[in-house]
NUROMI-387647 format. One record per residue (C-alpha): residue number from 0; residue in one letter; chain; x, y, z. Coordinates in Angstrom, 1 decimal. Last residue first. Layout:
<rs>
R   seq   type   mol       px       py       pz
R   NUM      A     A        X        Y        Z
...
</rs>
This chain:
<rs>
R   seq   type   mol       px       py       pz
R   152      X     A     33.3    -18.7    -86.8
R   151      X     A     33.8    -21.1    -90.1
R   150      X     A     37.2    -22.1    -89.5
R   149      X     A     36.0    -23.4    -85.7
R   148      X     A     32.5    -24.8    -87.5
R   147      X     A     35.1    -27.3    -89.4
R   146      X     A     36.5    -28.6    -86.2
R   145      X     A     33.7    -28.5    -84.4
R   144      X     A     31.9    -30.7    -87.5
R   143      X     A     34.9    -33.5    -87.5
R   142      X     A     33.4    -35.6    -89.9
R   141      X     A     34.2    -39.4    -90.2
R   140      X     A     30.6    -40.4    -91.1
R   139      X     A     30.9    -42.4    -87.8
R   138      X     A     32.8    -40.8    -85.3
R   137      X     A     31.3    -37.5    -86.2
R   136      X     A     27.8    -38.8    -85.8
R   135      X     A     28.8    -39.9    -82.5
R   134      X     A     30.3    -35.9    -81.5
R   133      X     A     26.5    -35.4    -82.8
R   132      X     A     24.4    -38.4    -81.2
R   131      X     A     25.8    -37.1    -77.7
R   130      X     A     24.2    -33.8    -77.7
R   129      X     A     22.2    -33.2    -81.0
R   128      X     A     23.9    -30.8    -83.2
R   127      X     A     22.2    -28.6    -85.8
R   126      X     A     23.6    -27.4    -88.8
R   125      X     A     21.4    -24.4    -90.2
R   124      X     A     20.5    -24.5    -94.0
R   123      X     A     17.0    -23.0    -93.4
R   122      X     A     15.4    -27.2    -93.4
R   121      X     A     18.0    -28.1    -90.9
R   120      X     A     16.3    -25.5    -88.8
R   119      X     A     13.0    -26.8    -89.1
R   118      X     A     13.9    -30.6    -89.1
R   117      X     A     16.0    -30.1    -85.6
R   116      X     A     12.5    -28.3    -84.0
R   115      X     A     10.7    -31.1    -85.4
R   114      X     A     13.0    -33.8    -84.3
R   113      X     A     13.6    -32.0    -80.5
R   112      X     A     10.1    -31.7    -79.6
R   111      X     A      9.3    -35.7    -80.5
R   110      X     A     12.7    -36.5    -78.7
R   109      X     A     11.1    -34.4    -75.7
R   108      X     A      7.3    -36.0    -76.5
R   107      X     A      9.3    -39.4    -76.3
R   106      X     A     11.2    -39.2    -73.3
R   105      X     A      8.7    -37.5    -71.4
R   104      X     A      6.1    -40.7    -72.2
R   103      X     A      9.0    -43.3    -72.0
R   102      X     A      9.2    -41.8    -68.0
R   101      X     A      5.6    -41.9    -67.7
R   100      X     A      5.4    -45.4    -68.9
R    99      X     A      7.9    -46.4    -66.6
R    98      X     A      6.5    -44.4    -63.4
R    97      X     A      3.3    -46.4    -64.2
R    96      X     A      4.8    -49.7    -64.5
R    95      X     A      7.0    -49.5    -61.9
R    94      X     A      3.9    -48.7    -59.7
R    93      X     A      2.5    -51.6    -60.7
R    92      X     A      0.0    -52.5    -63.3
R    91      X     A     -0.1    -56.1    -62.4
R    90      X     A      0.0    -58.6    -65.0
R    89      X     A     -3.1    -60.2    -66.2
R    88      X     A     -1.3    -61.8    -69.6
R    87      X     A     -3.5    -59.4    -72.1
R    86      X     A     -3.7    -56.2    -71.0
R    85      X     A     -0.6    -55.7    -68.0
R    84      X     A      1.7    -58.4    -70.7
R    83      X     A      1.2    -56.1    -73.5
R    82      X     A      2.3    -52.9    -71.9
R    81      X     A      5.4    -54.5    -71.1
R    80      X     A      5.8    -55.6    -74.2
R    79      X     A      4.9    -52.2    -75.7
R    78      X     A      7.3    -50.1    -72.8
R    77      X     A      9.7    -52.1    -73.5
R    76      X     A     10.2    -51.7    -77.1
R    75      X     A      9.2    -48.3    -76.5
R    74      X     A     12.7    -47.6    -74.5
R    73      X     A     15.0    -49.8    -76.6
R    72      X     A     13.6    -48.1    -79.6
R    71      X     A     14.4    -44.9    -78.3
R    70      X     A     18.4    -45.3    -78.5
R    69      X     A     17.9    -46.6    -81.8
R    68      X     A     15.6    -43.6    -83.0
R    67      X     A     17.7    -41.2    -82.0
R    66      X     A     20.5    -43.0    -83.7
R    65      X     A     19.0    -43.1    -87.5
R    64      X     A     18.5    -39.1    -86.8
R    63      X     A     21.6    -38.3    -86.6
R    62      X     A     22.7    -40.9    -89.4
R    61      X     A     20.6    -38.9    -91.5
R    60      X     A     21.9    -35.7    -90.6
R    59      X     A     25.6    -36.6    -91.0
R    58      X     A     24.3    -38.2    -94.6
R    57      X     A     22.4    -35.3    -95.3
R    56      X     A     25.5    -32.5    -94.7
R    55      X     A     28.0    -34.9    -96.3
R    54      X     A     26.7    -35.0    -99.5
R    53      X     A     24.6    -38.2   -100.5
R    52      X     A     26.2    -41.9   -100.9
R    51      X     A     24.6    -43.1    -97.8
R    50      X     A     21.3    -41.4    -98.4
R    49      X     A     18.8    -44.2    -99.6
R    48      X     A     20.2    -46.5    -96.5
R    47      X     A     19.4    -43.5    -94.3
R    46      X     A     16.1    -43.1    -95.7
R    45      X     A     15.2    -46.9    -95.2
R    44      X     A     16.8    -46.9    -91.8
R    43      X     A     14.3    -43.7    -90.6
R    42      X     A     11.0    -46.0    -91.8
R    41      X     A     12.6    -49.0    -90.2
R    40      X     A     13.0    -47.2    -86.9
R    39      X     A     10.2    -45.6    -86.5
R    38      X     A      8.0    -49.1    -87.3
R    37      X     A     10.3    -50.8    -85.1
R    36      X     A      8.3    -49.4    -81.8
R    35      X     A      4.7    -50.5    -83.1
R    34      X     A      1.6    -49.1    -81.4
R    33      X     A      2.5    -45.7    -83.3
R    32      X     A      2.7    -47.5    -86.7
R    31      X     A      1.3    -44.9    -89.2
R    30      X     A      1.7    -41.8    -87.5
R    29      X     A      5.0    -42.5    -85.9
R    28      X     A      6.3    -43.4    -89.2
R    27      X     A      5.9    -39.6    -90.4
R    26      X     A      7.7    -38.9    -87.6
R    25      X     A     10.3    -40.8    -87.8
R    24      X     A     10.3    -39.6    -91.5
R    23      X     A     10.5    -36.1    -90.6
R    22      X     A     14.5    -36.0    -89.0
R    21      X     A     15.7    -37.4    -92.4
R    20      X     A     13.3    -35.1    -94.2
R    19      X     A     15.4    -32.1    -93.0
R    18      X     A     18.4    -33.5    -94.7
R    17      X     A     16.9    -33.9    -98.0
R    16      X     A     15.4    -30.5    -98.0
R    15      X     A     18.9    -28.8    -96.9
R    14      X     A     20.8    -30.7    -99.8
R    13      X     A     17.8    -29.6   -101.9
R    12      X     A     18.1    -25.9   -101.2
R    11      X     A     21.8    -26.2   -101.0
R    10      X     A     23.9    -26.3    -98.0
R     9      X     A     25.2    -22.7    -96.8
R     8      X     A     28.7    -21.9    -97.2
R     7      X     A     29.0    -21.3    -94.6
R     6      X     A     27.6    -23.0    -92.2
R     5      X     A     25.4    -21.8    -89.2
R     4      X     A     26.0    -23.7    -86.0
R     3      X     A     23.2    -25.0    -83.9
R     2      X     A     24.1    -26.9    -80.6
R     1      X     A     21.4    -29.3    -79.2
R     0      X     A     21.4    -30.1    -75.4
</rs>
């Protein structure tokens, strides 16, 4: 599920710092807006944006952690509507419902898990890999990272 890879040469202390606080503004966000889906997602778009022209290393890591919180923004987004409509439109809180919520519940507290254990090791230097978002980081920034952790190992 993640893949670390230590690089050599190490990224700097700031490059590492800058890249680690990619993966801490989600969460950062989800203190302030936790009702509110977007409020992850604009918070993460607004350090990507700041980052585009940075090294490599941050904008890969950036743009990592700009498409976990896409792919979960679909989830909560539905989940908050939802949500809304059972409170304030009368709608029944089926049994859809509940497994729904409980299923955006796992997927949140694993993607929560996953963003501060990402942030840590980023933070030492350490390149780490989310499965799918990685080989779609790639795509995008235009990096191949197995091929460059192949010269390094």
């Amino acid at each position: 599920m993640i893949k670390y890879t230590k690089l050599s040469p190490p990224p700097g202390e700031h490059e590492a710092e800058r890249a680690s606080n990619s993966y801490l503004m989600s969460l950062v966000a989800v203190v302030v807006g936790l009702p509110l889906p977007i409020v992850n997602l604009i918070a993460t778009l607004i350090f990507y944006l700041g980052n585009r022209k940075s090294t490599a290393f941050v904008k890969w890591h950036s743009t990592q952690a700009l498409l976990s919180q896409i792919s979960v923004l679909f989830l909560n987004s539905a989940a908050f509507w939802w949500t809304i409509n059972v409170v304030f439109k009368n709608a029944e809180a089926s049994n859809w419902y509940i497994s729904y919520m409980i299923t955006v519940l796992i997927v949140n507290l694993i993607e929560f898990i996953m963003t501060i254990i990402t942030a840590i090791q980023v933070r030492k230097g350490i390149h780490v890999e989310w499965w799918f978002y990685g080989e779609l980081c790639d795509q995008i920034i235009g990096i191949n990272t197995k091929k460059e952790n192949e010269n390094i190992q």
